[in-house]
ROPANU-640172 format. One record per atom (N, C-alpha, C, O, CB): residue number from 1; atom name; x, y, z. Coordinates in steps of 0.02 Angstrom, whole numbers, padded with zeros to 5 digits, m for minus. Glycine has a CB too. Layout:
BEGIN
GUZA   pos   site       px       py       pz
GUZA   NUM     CA        X        Y        Z
...
% end
This chain:
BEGIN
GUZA   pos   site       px       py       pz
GUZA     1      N    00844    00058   m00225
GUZA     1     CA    00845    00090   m00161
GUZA     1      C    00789    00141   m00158
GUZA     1      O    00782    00181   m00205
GUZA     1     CB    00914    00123   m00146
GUZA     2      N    00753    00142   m00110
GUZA     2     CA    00680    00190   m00100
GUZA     2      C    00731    00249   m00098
GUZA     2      O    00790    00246   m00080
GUZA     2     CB    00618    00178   m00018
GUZA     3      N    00695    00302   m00119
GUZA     3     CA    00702    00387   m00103
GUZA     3      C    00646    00401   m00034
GUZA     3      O    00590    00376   m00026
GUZA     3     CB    00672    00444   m00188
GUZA     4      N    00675    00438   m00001
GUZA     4     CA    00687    00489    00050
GUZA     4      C    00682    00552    00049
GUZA     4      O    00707    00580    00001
GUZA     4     CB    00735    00486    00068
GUZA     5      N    00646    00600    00107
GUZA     5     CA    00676    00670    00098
GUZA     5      C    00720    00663    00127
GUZA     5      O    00729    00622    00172
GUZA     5     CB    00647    00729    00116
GUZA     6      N    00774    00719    00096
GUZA     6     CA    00833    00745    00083
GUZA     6      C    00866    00797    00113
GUZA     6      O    00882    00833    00065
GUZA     6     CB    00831    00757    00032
GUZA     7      N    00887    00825    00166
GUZA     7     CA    00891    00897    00159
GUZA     7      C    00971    00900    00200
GUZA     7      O    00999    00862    00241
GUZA     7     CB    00815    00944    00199
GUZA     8      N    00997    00990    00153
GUZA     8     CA    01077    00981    00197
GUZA     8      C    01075    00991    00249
GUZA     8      O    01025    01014    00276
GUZA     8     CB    01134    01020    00184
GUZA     9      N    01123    00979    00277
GUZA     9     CA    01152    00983    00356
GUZA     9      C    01207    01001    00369
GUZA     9      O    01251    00965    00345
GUZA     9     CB    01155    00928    00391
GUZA    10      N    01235    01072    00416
GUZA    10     CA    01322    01064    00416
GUZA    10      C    01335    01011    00473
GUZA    10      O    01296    00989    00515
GUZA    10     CB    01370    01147    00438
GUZA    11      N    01400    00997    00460
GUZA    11     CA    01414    00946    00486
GUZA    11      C    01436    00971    00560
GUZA    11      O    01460    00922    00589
GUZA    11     CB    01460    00908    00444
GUZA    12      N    01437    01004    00583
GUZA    12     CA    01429    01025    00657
GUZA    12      C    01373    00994    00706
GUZA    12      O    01375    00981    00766
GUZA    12     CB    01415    01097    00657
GUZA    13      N    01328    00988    00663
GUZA    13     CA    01272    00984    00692
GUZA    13      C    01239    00904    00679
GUZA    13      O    01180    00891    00666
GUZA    13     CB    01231    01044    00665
GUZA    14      N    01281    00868    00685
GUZA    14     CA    01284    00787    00695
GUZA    14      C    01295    00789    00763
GUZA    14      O    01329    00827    00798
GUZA    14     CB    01345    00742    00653
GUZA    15      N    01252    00727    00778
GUZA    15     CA    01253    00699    00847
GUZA    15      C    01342    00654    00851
GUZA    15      O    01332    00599    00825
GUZA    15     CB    01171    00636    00856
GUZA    16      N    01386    00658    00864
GUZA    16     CA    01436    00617    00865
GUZA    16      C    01449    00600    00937
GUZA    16      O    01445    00641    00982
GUZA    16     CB    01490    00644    00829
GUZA    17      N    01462    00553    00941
GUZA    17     CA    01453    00507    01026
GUZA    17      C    01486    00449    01025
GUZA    17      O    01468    00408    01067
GUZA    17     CB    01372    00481    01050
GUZA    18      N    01547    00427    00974
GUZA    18     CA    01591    00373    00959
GUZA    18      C    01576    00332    01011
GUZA    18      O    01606    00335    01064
GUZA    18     CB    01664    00388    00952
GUZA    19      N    01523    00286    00998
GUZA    19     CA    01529    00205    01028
GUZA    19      C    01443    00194    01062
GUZA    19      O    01407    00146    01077
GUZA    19     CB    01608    00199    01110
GUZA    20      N    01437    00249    01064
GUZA    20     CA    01345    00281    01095
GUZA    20      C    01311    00312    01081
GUZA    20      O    01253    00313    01101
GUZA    20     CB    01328    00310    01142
GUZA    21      N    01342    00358    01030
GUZA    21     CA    01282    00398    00978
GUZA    21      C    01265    00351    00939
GUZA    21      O    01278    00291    00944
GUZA    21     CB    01304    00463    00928
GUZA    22      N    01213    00402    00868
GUZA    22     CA    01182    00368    00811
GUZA    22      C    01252    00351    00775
GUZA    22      O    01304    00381    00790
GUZA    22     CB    01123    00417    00765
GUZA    23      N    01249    00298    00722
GUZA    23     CA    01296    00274    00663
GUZA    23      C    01262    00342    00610
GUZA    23      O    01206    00364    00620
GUZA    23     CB    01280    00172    00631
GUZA    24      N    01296    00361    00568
GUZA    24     CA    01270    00361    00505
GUZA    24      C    01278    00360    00436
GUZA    24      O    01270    00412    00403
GUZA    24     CB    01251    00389    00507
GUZA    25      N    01295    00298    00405
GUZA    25     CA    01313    00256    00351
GUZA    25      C    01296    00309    00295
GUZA    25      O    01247    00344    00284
GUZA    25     CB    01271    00181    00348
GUZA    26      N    01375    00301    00254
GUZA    26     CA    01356    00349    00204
GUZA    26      C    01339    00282    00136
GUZA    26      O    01357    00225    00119
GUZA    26     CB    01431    00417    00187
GUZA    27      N    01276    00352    00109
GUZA    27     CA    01245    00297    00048
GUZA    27      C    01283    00323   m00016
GUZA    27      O    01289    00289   m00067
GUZA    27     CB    01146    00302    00033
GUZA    28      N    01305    00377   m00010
GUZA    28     CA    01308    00391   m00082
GUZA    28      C    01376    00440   m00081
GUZA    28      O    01393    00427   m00023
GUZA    28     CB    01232    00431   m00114
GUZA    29      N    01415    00475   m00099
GUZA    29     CA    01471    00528   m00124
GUZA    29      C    01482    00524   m00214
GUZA    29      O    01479    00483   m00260
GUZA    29     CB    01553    00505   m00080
GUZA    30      N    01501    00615   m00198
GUZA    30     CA    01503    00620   m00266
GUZA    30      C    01546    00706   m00251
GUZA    30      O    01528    00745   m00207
GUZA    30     CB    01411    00610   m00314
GUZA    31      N    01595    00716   m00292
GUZA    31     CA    01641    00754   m00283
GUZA    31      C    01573    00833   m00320
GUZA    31      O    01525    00826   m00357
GUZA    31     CB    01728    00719   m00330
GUZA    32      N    01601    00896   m00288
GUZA    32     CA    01550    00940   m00326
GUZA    32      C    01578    01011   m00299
GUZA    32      O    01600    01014   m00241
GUZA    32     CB    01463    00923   m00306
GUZA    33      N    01576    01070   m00343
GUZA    33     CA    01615    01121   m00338
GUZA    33      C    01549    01173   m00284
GUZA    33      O    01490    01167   m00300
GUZA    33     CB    01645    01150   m00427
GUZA    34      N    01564    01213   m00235
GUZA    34     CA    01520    01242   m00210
GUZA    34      C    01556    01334   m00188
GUZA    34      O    01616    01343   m00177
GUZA    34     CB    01495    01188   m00148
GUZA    35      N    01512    01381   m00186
GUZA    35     CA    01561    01425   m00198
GUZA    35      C    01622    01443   m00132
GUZA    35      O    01645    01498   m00117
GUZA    35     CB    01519    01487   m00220
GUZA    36      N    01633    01393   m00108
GUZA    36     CA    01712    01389   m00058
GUZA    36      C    01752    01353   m00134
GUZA    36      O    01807    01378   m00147
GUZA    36     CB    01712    01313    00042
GUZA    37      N    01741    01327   m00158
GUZA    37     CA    01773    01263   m00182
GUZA    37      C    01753    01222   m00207
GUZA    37      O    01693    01219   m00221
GUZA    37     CB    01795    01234   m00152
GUZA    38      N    01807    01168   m00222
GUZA    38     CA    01786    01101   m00228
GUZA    38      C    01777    01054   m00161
GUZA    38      O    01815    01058   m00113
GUZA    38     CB    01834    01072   m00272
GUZA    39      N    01710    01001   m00167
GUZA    39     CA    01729    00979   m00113
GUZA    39      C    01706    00906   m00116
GUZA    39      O    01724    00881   m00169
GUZA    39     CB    01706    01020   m00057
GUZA    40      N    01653    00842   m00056
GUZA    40     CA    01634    00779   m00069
GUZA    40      C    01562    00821   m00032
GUZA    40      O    01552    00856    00017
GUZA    40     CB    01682    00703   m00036
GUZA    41      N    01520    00790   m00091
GUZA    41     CA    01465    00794   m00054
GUZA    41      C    01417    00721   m00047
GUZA    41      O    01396    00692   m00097
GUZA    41     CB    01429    00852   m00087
GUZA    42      N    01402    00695    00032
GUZA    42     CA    01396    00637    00063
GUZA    42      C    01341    00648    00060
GUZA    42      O    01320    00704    00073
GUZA    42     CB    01425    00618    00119
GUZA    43      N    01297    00592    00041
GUZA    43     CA    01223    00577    00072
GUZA    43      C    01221    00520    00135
GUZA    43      O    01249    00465    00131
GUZA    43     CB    01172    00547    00008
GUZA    44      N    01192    00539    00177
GUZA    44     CA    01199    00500    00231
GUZA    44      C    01134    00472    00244
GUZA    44      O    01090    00507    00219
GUZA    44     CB    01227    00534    00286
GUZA    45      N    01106    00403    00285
GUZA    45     CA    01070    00381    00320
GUZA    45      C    01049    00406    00397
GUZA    45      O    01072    00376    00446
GUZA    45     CB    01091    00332    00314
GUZA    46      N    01015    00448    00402
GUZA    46     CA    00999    00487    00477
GUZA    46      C    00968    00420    00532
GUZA    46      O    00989    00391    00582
GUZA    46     CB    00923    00564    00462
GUZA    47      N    00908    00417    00493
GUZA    47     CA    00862    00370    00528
GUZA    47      C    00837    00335    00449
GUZA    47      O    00851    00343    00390
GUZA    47     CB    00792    00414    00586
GUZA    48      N    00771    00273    00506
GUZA    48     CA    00776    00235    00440
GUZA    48      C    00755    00263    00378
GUZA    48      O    00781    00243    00326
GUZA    48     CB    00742    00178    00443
GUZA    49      N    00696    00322    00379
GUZA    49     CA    00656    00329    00318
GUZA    49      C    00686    00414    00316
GUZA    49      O    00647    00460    00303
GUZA    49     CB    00557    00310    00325
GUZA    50      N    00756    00426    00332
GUZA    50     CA    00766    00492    00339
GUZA    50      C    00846    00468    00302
GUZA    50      O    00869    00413    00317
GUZA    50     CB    00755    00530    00427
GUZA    51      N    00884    00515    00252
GUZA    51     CA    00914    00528    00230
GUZA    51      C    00940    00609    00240
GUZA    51      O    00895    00651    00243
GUZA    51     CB    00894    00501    00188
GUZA    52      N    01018    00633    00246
GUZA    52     CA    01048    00701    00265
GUZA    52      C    01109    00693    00199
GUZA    52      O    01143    00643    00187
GUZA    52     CB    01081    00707    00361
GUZA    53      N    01109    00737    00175
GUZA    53     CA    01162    00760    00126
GUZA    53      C    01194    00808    00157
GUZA    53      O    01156    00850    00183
GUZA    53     CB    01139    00785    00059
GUZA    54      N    01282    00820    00168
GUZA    54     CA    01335    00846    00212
GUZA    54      C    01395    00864    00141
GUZA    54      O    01419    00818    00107
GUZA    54     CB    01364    00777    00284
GUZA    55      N    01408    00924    00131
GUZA    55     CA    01457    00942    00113
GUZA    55      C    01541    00962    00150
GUZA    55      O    01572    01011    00171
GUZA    55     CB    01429    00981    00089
GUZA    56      N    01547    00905    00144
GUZA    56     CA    01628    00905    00180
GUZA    56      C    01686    00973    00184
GUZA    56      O    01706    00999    00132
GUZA    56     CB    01672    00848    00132
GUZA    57      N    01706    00996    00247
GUZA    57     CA    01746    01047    00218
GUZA    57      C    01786    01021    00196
GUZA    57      O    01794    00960    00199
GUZA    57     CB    01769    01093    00249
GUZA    58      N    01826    01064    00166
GUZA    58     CA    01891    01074    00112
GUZA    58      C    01949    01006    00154
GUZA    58      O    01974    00960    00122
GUZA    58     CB    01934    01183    00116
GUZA    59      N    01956    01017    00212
GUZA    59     CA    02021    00980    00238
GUZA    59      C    01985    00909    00249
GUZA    59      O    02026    00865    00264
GUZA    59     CB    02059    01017    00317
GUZA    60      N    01922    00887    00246
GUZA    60     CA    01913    00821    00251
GUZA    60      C    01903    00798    00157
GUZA    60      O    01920    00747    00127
GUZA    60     CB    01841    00805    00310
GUZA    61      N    01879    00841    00139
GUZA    61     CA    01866    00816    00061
GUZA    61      C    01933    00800    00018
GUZA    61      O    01939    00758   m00027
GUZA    61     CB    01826    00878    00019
GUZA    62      N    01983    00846    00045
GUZA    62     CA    02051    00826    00016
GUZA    62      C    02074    00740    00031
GUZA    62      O    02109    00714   m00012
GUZA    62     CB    02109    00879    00055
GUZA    63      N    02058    00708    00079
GUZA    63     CA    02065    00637    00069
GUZA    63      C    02022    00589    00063
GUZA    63      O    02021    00530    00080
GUZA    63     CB    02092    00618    00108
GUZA    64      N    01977    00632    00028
GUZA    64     CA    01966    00587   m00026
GUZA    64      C    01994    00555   m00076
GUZA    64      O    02046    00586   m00085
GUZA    64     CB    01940    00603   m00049
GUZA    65      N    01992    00513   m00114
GUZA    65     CA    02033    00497   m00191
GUZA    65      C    01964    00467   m00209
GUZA    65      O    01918    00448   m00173
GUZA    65     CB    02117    00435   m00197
GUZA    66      N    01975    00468   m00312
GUZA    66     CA    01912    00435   m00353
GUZA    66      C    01897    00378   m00328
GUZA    66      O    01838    00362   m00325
GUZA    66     CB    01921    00421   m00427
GUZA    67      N    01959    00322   m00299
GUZA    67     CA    01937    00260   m00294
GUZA    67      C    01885    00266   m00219
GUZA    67      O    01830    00239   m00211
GUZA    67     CB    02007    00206   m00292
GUZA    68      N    01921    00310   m00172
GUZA    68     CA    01856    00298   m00093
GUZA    68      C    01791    00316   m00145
GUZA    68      O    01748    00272   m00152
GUZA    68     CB    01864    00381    00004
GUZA    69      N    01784    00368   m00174
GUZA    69     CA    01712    00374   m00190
GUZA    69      C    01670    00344   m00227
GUZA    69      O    01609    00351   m00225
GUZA    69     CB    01702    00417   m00208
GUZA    70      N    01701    00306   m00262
GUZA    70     CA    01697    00228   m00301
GUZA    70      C    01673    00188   m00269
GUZA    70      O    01620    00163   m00289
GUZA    70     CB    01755    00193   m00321
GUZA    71      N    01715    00156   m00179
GUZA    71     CA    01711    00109   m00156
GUZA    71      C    01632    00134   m00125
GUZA    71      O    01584    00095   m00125
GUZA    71     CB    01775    00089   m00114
GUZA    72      N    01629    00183   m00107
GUZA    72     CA    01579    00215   m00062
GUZA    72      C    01504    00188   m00114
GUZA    72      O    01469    00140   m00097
GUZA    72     CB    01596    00317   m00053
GUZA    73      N    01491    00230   m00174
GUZA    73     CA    01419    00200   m00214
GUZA    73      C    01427    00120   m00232
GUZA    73      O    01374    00091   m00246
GUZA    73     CB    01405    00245   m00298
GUZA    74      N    01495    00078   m00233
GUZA    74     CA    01492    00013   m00234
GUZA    74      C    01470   m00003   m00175
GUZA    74      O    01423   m00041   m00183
GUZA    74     CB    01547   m00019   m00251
GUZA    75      N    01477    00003   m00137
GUZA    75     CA    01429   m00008   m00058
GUZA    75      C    01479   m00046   m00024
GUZA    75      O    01464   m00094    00011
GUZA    75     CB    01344   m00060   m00059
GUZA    76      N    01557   m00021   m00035
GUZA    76     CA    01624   m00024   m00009
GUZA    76      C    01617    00009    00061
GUZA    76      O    01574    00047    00082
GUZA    76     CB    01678    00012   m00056
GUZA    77      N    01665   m00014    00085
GUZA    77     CA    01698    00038    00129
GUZA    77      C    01747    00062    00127
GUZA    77      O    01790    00026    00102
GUZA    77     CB    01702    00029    00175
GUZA    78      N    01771    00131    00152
GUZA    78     CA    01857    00154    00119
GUZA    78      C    01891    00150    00200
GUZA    78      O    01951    00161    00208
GUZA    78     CB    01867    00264    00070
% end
């Protein structure tokens, strides 16, 4: 898989428009402690040659489990 720049984003600040906004397919998760907590931190697909990494708050990272983040770098869906 080509590399991309990278950069975070809070997640507020996603275009979300369910059915008419952008998609944006997560490529990668990986669980990681930040000083709130523990939490999932998502790399996402913005555009094509653009990649966004999103640290989940606390109440979405909790449903997570090992296996979604598993299915997620297997190129699963959960």
């Amino acid at each position: 898989m080509p590399t991309f720049p990278c950069g975070s984003i809070w997640t507020g600040s996603l275009d979300i428009n369910i059915g008419f906004g952008p998609e944006y397919p997560i490529l990668y998760a990986r669980r990681t402690t930040t000083q709130f907590g523990p939490t999932v931190l998502l790399t996402l697909q913005a555009e094509e040659n653009t990649n966004i990494k999103i640290y989940l708050p606390r109440r979405y990272a909790e449903g997570f489990d090992d296996q979604d983040i598993e299915d997620i770098n297997e190129g699963g869906k959960i």
